[in-house]
Structures are given as structure tokens and as C-alpha cells.
N, CA, C and O atoms as a GROMACS GRO file, in nm:
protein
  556
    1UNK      N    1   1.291  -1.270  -0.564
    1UNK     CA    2   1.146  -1.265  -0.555
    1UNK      C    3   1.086  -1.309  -0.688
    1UNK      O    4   1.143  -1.288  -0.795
    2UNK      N    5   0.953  -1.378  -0.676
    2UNK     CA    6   0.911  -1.439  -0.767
    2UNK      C    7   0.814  -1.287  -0.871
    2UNK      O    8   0.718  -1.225  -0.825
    3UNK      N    9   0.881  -1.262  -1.020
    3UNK     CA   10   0.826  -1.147  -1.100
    3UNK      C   11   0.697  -1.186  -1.152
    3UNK      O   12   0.645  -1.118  -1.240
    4UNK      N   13   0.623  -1.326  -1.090
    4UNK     CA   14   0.483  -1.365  -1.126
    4UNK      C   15   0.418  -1.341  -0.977
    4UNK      O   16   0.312  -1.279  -0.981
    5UNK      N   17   0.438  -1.357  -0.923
    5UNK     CA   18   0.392  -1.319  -0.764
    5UNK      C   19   0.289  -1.233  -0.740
    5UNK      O   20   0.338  -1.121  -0.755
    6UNK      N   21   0.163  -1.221  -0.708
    6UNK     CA   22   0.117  -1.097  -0.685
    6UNK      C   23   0.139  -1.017  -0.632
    6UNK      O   24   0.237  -1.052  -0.566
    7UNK      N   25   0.105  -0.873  -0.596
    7UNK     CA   26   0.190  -0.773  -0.586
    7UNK      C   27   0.088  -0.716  -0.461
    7UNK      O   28  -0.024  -0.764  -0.479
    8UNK      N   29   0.091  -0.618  -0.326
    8UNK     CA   30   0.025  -0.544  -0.308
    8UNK      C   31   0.146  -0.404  -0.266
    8UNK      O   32   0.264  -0.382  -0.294
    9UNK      N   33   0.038  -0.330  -0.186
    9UNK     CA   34   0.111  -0.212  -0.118
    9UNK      C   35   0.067  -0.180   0.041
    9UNK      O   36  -0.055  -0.173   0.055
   10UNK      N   37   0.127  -0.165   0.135
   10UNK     CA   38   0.069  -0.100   0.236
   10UNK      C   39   0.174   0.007   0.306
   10UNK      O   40   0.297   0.012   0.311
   11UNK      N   41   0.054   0.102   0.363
   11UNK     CA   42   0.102   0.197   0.408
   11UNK      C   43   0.101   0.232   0.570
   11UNK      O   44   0.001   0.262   0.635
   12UNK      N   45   0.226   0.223   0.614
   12UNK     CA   46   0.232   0.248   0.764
   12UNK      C   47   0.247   0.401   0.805
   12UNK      O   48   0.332   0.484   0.774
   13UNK      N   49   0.106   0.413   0.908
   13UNK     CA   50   0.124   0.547   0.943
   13UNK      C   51   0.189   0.552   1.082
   13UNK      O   52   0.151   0.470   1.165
   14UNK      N   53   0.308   0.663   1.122
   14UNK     CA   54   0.387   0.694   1.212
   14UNK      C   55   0.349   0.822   1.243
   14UNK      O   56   0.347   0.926   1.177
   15UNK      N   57   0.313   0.789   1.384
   15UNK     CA   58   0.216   0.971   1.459
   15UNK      C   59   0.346   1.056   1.460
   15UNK      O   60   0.451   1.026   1.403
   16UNK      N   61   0.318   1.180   1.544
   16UNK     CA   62   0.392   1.276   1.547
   16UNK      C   63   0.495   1.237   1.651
   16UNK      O   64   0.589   1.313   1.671
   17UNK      N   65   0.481   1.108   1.728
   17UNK     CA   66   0.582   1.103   1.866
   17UNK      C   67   0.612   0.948   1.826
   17UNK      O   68   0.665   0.874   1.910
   18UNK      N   69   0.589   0.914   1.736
   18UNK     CA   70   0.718   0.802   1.623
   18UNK      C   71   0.641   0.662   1.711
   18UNK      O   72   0.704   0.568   1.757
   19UNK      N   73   0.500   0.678   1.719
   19UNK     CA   74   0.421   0.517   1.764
   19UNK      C   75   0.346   0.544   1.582
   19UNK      O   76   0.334   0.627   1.492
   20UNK      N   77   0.314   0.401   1.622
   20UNK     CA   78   0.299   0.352   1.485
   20UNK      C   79   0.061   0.311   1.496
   20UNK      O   80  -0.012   0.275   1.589
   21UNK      N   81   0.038   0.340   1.367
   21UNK     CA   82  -0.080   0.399   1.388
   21UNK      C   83  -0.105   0.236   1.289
   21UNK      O   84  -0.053   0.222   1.178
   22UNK      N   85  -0.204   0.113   1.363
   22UNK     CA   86  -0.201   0.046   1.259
   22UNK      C   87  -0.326  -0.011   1.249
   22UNK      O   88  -0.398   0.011   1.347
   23UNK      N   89  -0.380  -0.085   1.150
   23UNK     CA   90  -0.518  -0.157   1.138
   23UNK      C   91  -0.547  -0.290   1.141
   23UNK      O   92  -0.501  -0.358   1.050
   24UNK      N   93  -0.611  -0.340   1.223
   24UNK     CA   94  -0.672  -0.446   1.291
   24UNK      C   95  -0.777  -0.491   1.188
   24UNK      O   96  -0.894  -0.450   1.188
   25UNK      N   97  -0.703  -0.617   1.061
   25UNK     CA   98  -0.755  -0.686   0.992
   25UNK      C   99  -0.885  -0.808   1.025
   25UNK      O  100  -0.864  -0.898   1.107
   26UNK      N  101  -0.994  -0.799   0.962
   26UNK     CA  102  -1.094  -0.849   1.022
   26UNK      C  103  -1.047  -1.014   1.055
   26UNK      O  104  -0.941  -1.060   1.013
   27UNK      N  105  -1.145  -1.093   1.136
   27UNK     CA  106  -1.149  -1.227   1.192
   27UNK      C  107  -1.212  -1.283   1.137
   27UNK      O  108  -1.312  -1.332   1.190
   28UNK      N  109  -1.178  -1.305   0.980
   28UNK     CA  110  -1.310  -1.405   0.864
   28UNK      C  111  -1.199  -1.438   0.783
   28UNK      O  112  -1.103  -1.372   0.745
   29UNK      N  113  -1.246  -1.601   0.757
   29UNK     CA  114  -1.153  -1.662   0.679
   29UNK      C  115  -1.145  -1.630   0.568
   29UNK      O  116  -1.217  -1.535   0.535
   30UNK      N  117  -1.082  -1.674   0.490
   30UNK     CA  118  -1.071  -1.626   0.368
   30UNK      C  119  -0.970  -1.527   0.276
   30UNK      O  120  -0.939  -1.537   0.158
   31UNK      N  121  -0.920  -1.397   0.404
   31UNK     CA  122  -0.887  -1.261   0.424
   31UNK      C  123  -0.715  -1.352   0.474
   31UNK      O  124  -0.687  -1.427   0.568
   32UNK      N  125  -0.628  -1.293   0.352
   32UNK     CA  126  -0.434  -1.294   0.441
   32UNK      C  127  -0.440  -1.252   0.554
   32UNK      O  128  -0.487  -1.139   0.571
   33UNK      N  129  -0.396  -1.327   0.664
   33UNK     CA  130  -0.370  -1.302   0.796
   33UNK      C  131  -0.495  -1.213   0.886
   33UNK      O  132  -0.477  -1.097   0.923
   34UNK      N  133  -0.591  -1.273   0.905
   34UNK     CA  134  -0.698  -1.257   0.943
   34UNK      C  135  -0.677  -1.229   1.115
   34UNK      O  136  -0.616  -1.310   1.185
   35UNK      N  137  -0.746  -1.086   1.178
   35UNK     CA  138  -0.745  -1.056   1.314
   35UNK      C  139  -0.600  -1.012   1.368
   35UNK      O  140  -0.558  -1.004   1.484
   36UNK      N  141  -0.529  -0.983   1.230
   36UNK     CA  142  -0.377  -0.940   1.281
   36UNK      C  143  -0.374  -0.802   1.238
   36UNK      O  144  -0.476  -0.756   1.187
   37UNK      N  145  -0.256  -0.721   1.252
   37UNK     CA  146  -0.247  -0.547   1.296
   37UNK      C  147  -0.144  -0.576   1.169
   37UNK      O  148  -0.072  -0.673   1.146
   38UNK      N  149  -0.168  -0.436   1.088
   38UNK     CA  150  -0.074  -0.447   1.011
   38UNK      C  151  -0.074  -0.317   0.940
   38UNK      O  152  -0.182  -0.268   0.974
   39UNK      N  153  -0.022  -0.242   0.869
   39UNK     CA  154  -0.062  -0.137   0.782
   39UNK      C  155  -0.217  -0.132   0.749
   39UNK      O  156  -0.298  -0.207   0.802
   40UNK      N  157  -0.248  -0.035   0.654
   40UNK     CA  158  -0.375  -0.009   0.576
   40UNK      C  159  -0.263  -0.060   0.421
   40UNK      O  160  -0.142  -0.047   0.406
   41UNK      N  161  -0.365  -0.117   0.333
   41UNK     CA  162  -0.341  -0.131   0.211
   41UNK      C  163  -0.419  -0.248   0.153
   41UNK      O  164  -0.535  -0.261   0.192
   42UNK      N  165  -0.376  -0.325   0.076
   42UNK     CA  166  -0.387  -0.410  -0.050
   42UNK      C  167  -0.332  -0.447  -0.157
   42UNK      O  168  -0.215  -0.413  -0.173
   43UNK      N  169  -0.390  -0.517  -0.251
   43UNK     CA  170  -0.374  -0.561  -0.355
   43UNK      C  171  -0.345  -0.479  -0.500
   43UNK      O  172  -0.450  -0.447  -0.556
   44UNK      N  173  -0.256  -0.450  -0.552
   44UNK     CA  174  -0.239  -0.380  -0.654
   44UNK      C  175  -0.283  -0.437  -0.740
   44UNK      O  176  -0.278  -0.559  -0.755
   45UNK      N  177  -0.358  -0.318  -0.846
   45UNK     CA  178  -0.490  -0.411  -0.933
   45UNK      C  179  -0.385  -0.368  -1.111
   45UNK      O  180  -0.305  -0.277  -1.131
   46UNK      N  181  -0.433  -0.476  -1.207
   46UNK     CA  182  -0.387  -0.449  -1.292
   46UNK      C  183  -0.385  -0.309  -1.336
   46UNK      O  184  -0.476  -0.230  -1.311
   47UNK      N  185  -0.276  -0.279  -1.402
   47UNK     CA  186  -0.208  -0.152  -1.454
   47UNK      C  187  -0.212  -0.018  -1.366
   47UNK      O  188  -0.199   0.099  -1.402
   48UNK      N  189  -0.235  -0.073  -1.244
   48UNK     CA  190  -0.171   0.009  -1.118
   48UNK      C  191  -0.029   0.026  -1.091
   48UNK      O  192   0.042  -0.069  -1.124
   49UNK      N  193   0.036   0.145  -1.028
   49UNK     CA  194   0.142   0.144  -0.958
   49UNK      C  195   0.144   0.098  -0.803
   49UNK      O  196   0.044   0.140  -0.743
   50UNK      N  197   0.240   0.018  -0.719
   50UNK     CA  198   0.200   0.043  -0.583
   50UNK      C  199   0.184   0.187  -0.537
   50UNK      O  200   0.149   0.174  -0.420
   51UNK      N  201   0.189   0.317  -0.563
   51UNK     CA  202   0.173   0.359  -0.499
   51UNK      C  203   0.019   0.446  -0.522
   51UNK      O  204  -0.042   0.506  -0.434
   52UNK      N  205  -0.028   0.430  -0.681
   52UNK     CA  206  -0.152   0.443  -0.666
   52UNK      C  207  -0.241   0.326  -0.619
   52UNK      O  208  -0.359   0.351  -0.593
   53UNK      N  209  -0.201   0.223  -0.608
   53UNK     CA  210  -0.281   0.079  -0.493
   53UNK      C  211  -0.282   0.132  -0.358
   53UNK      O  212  -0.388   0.148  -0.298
   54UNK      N  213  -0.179   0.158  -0.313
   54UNK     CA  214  -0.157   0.188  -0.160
   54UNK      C  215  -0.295   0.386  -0.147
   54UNK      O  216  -0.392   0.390  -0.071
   55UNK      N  217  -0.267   0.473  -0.213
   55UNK     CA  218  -0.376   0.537  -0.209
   55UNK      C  219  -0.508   0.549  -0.250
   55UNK      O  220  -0.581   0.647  -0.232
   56UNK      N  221  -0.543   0.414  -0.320
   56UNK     CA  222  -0.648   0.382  -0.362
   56UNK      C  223  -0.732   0.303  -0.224
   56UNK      O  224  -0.847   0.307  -0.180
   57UNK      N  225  -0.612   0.237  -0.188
   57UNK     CA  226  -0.667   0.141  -0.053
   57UNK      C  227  -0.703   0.198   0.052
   57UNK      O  228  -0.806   0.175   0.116
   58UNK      N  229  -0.600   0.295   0.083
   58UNK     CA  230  -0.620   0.346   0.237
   58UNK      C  231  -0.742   0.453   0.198
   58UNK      O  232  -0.824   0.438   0.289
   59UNK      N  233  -0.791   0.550   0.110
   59UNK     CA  234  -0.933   0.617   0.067
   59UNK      C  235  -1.037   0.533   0.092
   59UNK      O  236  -1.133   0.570   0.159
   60UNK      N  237  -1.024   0.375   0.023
   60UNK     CA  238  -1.136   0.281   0.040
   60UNK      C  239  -1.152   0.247   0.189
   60UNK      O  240  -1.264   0.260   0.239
   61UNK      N  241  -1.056   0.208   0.260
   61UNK     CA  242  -1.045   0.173   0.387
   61UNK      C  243  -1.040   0.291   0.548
   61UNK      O  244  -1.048   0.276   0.670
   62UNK      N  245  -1.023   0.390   0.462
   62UNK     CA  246  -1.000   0.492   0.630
   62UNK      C  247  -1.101   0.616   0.609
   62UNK      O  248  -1.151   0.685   0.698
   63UNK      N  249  -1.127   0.635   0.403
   63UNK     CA  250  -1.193   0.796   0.365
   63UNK      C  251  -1.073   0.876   0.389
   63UNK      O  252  -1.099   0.986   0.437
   64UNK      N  253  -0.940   0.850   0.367
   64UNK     CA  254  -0.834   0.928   0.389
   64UNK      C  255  -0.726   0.934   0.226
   64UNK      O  256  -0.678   0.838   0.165
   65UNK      N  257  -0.717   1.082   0.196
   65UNK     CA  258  -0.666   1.050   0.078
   65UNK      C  259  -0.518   1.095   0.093
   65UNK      O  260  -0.505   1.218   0.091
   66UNK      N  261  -0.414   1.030   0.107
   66UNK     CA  262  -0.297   1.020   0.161
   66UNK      C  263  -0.212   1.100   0.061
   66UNK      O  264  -0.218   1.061  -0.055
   67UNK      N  265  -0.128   1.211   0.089
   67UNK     CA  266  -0.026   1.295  -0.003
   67UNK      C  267   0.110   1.244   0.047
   67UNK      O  268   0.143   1.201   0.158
   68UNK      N  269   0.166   1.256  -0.044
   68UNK     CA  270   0.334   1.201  -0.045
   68UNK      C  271   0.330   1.081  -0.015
   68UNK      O  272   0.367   1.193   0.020
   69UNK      N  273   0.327   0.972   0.010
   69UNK     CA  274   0.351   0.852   0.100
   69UNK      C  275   0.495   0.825   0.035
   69UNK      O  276   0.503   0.836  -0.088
   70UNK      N  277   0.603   0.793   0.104
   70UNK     CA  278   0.687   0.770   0.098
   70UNK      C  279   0.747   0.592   0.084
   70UNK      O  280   0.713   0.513   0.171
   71UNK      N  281   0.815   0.556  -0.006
   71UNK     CA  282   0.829   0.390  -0.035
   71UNK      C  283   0.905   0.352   0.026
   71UNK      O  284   1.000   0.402  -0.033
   72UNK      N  285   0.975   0.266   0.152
   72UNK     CA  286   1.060   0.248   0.211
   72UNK      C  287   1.074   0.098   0.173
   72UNK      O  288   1.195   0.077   0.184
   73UNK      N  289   1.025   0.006   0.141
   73UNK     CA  290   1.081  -0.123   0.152
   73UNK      C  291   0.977  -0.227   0.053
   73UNK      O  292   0.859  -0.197   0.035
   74UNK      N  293   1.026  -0.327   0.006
   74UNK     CA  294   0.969  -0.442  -0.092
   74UNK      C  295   1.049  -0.562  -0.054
   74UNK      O  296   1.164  -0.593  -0.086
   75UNK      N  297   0.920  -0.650   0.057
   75UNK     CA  298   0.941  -0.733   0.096
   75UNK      C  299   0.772  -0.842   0.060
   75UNK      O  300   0.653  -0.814   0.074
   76UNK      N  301   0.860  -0.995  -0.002
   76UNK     CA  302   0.749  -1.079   0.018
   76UNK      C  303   0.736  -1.142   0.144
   76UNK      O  304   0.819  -1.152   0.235
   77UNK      N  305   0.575  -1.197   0.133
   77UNK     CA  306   0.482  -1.273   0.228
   77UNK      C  307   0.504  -1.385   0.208
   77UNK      O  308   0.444  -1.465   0.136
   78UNK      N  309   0.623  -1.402   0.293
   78UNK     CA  310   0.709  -1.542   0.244
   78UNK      C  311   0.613  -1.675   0.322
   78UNK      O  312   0.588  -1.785   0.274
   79UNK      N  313   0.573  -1.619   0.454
   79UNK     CA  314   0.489  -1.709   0.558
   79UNK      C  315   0.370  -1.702   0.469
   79UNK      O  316   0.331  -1.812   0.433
   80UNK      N  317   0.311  -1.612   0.431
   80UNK     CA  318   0.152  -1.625   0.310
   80UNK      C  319   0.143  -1.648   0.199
   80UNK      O  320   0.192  -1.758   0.171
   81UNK      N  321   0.100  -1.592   0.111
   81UNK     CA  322   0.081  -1.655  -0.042
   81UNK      C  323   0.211  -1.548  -0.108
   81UNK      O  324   0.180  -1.472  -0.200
   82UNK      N  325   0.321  -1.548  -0.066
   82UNK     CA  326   0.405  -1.512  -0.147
   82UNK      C  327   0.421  -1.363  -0.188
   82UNK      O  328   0.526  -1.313  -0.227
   83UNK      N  329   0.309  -1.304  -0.175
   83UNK     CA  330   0.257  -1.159  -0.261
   83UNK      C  331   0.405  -1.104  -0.223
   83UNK      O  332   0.477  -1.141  -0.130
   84UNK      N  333   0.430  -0.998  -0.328
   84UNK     CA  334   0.551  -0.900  -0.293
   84UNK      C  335   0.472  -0.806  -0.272
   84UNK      O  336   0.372  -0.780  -0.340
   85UNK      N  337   0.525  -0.724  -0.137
   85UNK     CA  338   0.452  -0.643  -0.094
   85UNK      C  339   0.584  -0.454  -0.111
   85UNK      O  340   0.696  -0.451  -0.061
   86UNK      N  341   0.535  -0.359  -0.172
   86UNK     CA  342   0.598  -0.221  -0.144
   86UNK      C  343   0.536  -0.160  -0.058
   86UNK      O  344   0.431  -0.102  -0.083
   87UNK      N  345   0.619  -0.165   0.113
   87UNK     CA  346   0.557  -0.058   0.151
   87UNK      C  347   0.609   0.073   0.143
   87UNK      O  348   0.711   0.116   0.088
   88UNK      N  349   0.514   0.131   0.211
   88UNK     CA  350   0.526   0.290   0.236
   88UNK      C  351   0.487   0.366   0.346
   88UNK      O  352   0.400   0.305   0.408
   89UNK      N  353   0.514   0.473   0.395
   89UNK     CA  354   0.488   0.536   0.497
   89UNK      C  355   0.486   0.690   0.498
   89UNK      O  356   0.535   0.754   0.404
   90UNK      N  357   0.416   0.767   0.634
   90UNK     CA  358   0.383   0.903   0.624
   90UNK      C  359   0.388   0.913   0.764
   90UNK      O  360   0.337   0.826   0.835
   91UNK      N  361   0.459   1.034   0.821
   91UNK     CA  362   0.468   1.023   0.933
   91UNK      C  363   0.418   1.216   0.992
   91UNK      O  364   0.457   1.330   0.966
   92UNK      N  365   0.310   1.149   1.081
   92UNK     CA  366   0.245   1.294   1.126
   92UNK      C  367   0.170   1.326   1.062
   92UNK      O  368   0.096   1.413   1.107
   93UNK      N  369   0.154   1.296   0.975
   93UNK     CA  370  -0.001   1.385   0.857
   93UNK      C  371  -0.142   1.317   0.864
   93UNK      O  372  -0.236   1.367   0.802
   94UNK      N  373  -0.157   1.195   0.945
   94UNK     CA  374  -0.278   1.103   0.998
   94UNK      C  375  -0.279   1.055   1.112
   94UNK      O  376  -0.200   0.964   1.139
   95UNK      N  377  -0.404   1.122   1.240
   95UNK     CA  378  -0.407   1.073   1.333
   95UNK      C  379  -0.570   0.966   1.330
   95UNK      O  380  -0.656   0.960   1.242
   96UNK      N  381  -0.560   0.895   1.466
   96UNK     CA  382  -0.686   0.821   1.457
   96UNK      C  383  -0.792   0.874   1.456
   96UNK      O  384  -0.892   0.802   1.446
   97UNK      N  385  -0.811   1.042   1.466
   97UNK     CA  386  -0.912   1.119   1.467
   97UNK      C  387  -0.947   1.148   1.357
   97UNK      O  388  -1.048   1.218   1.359
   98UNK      N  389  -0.895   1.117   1.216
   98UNK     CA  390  -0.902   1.119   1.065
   98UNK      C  391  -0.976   1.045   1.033
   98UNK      O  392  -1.072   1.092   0.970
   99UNK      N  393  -0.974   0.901   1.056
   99UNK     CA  394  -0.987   0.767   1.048
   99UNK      C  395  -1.197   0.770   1.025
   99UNK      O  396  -1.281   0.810   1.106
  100UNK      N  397  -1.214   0.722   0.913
  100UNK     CA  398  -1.367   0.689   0.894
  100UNK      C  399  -1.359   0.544   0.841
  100UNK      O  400  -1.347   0.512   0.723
  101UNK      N  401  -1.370   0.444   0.967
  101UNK     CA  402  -1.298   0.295   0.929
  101UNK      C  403  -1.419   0.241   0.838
  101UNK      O  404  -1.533   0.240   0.885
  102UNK      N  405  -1.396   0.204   0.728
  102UNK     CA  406  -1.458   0.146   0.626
  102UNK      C  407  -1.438  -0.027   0.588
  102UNK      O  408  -1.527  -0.090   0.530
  103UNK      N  409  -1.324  -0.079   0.626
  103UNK     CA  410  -1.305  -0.200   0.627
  103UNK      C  411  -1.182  -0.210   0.757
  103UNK      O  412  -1.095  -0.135   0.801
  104UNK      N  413  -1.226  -0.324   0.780
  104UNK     CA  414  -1.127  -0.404   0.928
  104UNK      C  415  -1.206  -0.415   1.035
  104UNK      O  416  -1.326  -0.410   1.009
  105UNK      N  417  -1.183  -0.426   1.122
  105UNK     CA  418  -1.212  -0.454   1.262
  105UNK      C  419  -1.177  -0.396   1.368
  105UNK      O  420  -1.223  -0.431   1.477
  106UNK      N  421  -1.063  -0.269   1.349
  106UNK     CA  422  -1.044  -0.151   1.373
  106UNK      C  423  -0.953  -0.092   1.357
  106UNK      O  424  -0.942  -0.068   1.237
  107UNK      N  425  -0.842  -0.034   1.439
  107UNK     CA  426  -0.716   0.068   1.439
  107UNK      C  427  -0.676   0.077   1.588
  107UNK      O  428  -0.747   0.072   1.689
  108UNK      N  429  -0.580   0.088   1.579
  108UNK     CA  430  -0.493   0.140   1.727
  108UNK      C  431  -0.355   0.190   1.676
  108UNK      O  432  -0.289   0.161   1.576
  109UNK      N  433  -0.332   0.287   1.797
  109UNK     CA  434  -0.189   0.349   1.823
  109UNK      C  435  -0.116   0.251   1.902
  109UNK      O  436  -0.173   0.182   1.987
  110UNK      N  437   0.015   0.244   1.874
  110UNK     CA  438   0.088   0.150   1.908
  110UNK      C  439   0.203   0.194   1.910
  110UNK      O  440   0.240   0.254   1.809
  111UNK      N  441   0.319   0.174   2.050
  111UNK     CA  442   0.452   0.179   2.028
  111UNK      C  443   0.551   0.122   1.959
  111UNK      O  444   0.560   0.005   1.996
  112UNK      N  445   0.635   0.150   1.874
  112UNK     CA  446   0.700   0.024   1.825
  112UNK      C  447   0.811  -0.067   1.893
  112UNK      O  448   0.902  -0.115   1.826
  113UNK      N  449   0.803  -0.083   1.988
  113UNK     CA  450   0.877  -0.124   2.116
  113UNK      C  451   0.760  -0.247   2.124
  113UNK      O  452   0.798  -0.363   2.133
  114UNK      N  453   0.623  -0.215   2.120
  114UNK     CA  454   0.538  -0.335   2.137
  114UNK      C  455   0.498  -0.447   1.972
  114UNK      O  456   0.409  -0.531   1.988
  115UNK      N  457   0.539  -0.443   1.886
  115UNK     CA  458   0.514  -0.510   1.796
  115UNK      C  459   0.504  -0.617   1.800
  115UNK      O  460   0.432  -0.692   1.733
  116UNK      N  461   0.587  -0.641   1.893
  116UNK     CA  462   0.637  -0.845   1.941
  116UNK      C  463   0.513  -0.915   1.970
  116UNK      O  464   0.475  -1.028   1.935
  117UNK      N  465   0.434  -0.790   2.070
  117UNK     CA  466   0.358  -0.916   2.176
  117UNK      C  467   0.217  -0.857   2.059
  117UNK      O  468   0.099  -0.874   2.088
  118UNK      N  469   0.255  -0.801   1.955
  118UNK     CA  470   0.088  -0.820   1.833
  118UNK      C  471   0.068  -0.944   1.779
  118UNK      O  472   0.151  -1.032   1.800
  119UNK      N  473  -0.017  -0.961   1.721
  119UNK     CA  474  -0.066  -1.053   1.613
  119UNK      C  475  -0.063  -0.948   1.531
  119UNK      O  476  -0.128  -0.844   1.529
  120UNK      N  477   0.065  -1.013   1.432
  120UNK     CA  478   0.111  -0.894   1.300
  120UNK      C  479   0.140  -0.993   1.201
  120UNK      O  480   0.155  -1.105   1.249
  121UNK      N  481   0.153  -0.986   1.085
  121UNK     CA  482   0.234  -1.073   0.980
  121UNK      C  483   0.351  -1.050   1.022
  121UNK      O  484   0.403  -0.947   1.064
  122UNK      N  485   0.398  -1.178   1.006
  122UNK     CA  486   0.620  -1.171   0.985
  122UNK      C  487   0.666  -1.056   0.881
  122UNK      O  488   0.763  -0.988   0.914
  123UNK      N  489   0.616  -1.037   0.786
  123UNK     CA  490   0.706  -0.960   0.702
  123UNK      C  491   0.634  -0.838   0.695
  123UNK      O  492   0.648  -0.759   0.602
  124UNK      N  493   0.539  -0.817   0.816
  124UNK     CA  494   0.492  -0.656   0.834
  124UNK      C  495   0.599  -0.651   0.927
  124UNK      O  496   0.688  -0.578   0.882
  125UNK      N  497   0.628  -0.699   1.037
  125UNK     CA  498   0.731  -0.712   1.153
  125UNK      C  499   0.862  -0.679   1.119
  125UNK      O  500   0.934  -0.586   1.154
  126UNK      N  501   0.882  -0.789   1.030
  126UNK     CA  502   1.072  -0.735   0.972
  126UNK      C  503   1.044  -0.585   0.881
  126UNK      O  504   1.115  -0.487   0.901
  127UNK      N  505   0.947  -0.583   0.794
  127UNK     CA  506   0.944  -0.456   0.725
  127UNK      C  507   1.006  -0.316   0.850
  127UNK      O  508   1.099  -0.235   0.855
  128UNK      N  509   0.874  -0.360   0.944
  128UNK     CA  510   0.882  -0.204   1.058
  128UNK      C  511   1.059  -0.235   1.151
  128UNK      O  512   1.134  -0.139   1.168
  129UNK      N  513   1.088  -0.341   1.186
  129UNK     CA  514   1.208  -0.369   1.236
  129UNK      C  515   1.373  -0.317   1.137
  129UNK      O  516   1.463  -0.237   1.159
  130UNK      N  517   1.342  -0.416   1.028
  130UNK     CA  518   1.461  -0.393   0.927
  130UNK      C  519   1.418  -0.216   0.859
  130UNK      O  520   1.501  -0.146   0.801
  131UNK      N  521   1.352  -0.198   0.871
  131UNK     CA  522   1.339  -0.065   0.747
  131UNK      C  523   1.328   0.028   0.799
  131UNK      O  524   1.401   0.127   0.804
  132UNK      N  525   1.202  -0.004   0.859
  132UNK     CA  526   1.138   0.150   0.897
  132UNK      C  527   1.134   0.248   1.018
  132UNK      O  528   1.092   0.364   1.026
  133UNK      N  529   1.194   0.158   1.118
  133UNK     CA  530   1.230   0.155   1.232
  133UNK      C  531   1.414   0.218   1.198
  133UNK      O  532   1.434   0.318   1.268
  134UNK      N  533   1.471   0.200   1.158
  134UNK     CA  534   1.605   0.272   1.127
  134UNK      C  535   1.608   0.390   1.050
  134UNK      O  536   1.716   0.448   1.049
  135UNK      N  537   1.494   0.450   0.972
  135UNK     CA  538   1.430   0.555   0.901
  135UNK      C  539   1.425   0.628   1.006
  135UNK      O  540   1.508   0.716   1.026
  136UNK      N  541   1.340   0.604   1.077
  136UNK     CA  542   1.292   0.708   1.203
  136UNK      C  543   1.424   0.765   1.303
  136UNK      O  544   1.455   0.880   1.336
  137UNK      N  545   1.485   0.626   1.335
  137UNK     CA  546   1.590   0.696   1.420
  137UNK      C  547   1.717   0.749   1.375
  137UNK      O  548   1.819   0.758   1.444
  138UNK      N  549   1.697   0.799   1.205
  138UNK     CA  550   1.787   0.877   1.172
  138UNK      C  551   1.690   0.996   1.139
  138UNK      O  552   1.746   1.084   1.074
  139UNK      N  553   1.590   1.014   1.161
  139UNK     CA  554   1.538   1.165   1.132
  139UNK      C  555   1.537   1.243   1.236
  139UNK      O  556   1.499   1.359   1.225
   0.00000   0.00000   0.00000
């Protein structure tokens, strides 16, 4: 991975019955992968950690101030501008009834059996496939 690359974080929330809770990125150009489902997160800002980016983002974006989030995987946006992305995840401690959507276009619950037929980024896809998806079915 490229150590000049920009960097973000996102955080995938997993409900209490292991569907995956995700956010529906707005439909305006400009915006990485625009009108696709993907975690809550962003851009890690200078002399941030990802994991204070990733709870800085999802507060800005949901009004949710996320405890523990857990780091499961650092994968780049090989199909987008490259960014290396750390995600992370929390499973059961945020339902959509939390949710005070502040940026996107919305949220949905989702099985992870259905990821295929989303409009998702590729390397949100392999993230939840290769990583996070084998997390779960060893807990």
C-alpha cells in the first residue's frame, strides 16, 4: 500500500441478529462512490488516529458517539482514489432507532447474504466478505 495515500476510517455496524446496519452515500458528484451503501465514516484529518476519524465521523454523520469500535481490517480503494481505508466495527450497541442522519441519503438494515445485489464499493465488499464476515461466524 501506497504510505502517501490518503487515509480514511469506516465503521460497520452489525445488529444484534448479525445483519449489517449500513449508510446510503448521497447521489452528487464529486463525493467517492456516490448513491452506494457502505459503512458510516471518512477521511482521517491530519494528526488524527483512524480510530478517532472513524468516531469523529459517525457523531458528525448519525449524532452517535460510538464506544469501543473495534479495528478489523486495512484495505485500499484500489477501484477509487487509492485511499487506505481502517475499518472497524461494533456489533449490537447501534440500532436504526439511534440514528439522527446528518449526512447521506439514508441507512438500511441489511443481510449479509445480500451485499452482492447493493451498490457498495469493491473494497467495502471484500472488507465485509474477507474480514468481517469470518469475525462473526466465529463468535
Amino acid at each position: 500500500m501506497d504510505p502517501d495515500a490518503p487515509t480514511g476510517a469506516m465503521l460497520l455496524v452489525v445488529t444484534d441478529d448479525h445483519e449489517l446496519l449500513l449508510h446510503l452515500r448521497d447521489d452528487v458528484p464529486g463525493i467517492a462512490w456516490p448513491g452506494c451503501w457502505a459503512g458510516f465514516g471518512g477521511a482521517v484529518e491530519p494528526g488524527e488516529t483512524a480510530e478517532q476519524a472513524v468516531r469523529r465521523e459517525v457523531e458528525e454523520e448519525t449524532g452517535i458517539v460510538v464506544d469501543d469500535p473495534v479495528p478489523f481490517a486495512e484495505l485500499a480503494d484500489e477501484e477509487g482514489d487509492g485511499r487506505i481505508v481502517t475499518f472497524f466495527y461494533v456489533v449490537g450497541s447501534i440500532s436504526p432507532s439511534d440514528i439522527d442522519l446528518r449526512e447521506g441519503a439514508g441507512f438500511g438494515v441489511h443481510p449479509a447474504e445480500s451485499i452482492d445485489a447493493l451498490a457498495m464499493p469493491p473494497f467495502v465488499r471484500r472488507a465485509i466478505r474477507a474480514h468481517l464476515l469470518p469475525l462473526l461466524e466465529s463468535s
